[in-house]
N, C-alpha and C positions, 0 to 999 in steps of 0.2 A: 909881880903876881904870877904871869909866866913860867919861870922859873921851879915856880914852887909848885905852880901845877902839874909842869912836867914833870919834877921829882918825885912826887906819886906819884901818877901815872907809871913811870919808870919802876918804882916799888913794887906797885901794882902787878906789872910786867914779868918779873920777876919772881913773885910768889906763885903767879898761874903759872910760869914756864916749870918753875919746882914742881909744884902738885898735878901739873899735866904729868909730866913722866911718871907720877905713882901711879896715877890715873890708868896708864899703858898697862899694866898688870892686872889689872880689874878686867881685862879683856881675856887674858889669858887666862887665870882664874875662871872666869866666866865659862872660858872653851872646855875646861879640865872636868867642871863641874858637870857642863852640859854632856861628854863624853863619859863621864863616869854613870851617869842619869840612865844614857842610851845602856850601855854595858850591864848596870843591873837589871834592868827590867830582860833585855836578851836572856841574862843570866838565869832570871828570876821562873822566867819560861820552862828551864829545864830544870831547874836544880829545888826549885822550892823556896831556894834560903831568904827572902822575902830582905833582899840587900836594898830595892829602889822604896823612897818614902817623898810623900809630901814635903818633910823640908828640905830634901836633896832640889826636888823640883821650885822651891820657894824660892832658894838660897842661889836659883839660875836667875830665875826671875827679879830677885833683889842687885846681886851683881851688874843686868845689865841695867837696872833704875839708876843705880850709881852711878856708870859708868855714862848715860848718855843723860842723865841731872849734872851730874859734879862738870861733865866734858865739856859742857854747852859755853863755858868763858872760856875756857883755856881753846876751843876752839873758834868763836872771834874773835882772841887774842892772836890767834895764827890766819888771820882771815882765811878759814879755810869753811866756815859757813855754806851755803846754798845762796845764793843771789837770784833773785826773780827778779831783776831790773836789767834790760835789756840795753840802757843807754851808760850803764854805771863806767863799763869797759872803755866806752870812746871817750871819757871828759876827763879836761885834765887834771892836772892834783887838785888843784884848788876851788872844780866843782866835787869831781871826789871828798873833799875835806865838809866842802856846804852840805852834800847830801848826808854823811856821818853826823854832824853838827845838829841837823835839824830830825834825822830819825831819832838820834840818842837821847834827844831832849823830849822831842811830841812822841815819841815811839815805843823804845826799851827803855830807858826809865820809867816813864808813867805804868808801864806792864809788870814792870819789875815791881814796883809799888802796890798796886796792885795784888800781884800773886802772893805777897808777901802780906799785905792785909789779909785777903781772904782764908791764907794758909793757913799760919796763924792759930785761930781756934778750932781747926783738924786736928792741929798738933798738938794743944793743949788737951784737948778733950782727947784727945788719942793713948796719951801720958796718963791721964788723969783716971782714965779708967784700962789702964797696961791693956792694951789694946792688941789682943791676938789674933792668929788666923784662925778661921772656921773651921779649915780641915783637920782632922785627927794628923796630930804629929807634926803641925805645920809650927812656923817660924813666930815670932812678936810681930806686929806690925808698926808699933808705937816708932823703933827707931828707922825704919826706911820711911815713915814720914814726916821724920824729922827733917831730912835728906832736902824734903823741899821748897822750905824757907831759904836752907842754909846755899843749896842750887840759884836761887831768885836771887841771893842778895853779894854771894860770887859775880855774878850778869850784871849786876847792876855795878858792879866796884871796875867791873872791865870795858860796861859802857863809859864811866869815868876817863880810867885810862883812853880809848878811843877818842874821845871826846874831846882832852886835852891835847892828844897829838892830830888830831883833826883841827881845830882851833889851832896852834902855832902853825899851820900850815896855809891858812887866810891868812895870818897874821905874817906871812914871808921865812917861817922857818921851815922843820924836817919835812919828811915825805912822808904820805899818808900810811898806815900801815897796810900792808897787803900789795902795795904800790909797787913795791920792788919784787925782785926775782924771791924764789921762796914758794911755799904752801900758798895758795889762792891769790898769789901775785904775778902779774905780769909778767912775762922772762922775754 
């Protein structure tokens, strides 16, 4: 059973590491948008030509929904998260592996569940009635909140991942992620 846990997990692994690095462009994007934002309105000052719009400024704001929804697994896939555990640092792998074990289980999954229930019929009902923005010239709204199901149930497929290599690690195998040198790992 092991095995086969890890091998997802590993899958898992795998796909976020792919879609992280698409992910990295979403940032840069983000930057272009938000600089071309600043530039028309300067512009707009002298010239008239009425270049800056509501979905310039939407399509900043959706970029970076994306970028820190979609990024939230691919980054505790790189343990490179926020920790507010002050003890987590000093114990060894195999309390490291207990406290992953037992947050993924009582913690990020049941939230994950959660978000994902209540999301849900936002998104429906968001589809359902093609759900726009209020500002003149602004963007749809229906598909960036589609974004946040699809964000909840990424987390939840990485708390898996986690979870199984947190688990073979009570169990006397690998090292917990983050454990090694690397992004939010120990060096």
């Amino acid at each position: 059973m092991m095995p086969l846990l890890l091998q997802i997990a590993d899958r898992i692994d795998r796909f976020q590491e792919r879609f992280g690095r698409v992910l990295v462009w979403l940032s840069l994007a983000m930057v272009l948008v938000g600089a071309l934002n600043a530039v028309a309105r300067y512009t707009d000052r002298f010239t008239g030509l009425g270049l800056s719009s509501n979905m310039w400024l939407e399509l900043q704001w959706y970029l970076f929904s994306l970028l820190f929804l979609l990024g939230a697994a691919w980054t505790l896939k790189e343990d490179a998260h926020v920790r507010v555990d002050v003890f987590y640092g000093r114990l060894s792998a195999k309390g490291k592996a207990w406290i992953n074990v037992l947050g993924t289980v009582f913690l990020m999954l049941p939230f994950c569940g959660l978000m994902l229930w209540t999301a849900w019929p936002a998104v429906v009902n968001s589809w359902a009635v093609m759900e726009a923005s209020p500002d003149p010239g602004g963007l749809p709204r229906y598909p960036i909140k589609t974004v946040i199901p699809v964000a909840f149930l990424l987390l939840a497929l990485q708390g898996v991942s986690l979870f199984a290599h947190s688990l073979a690690v009570i169990l006397g195998g690998d090292a917990v992620p983050g454990d090694g040198p690397g992004p939010g790992g120990a060096t």
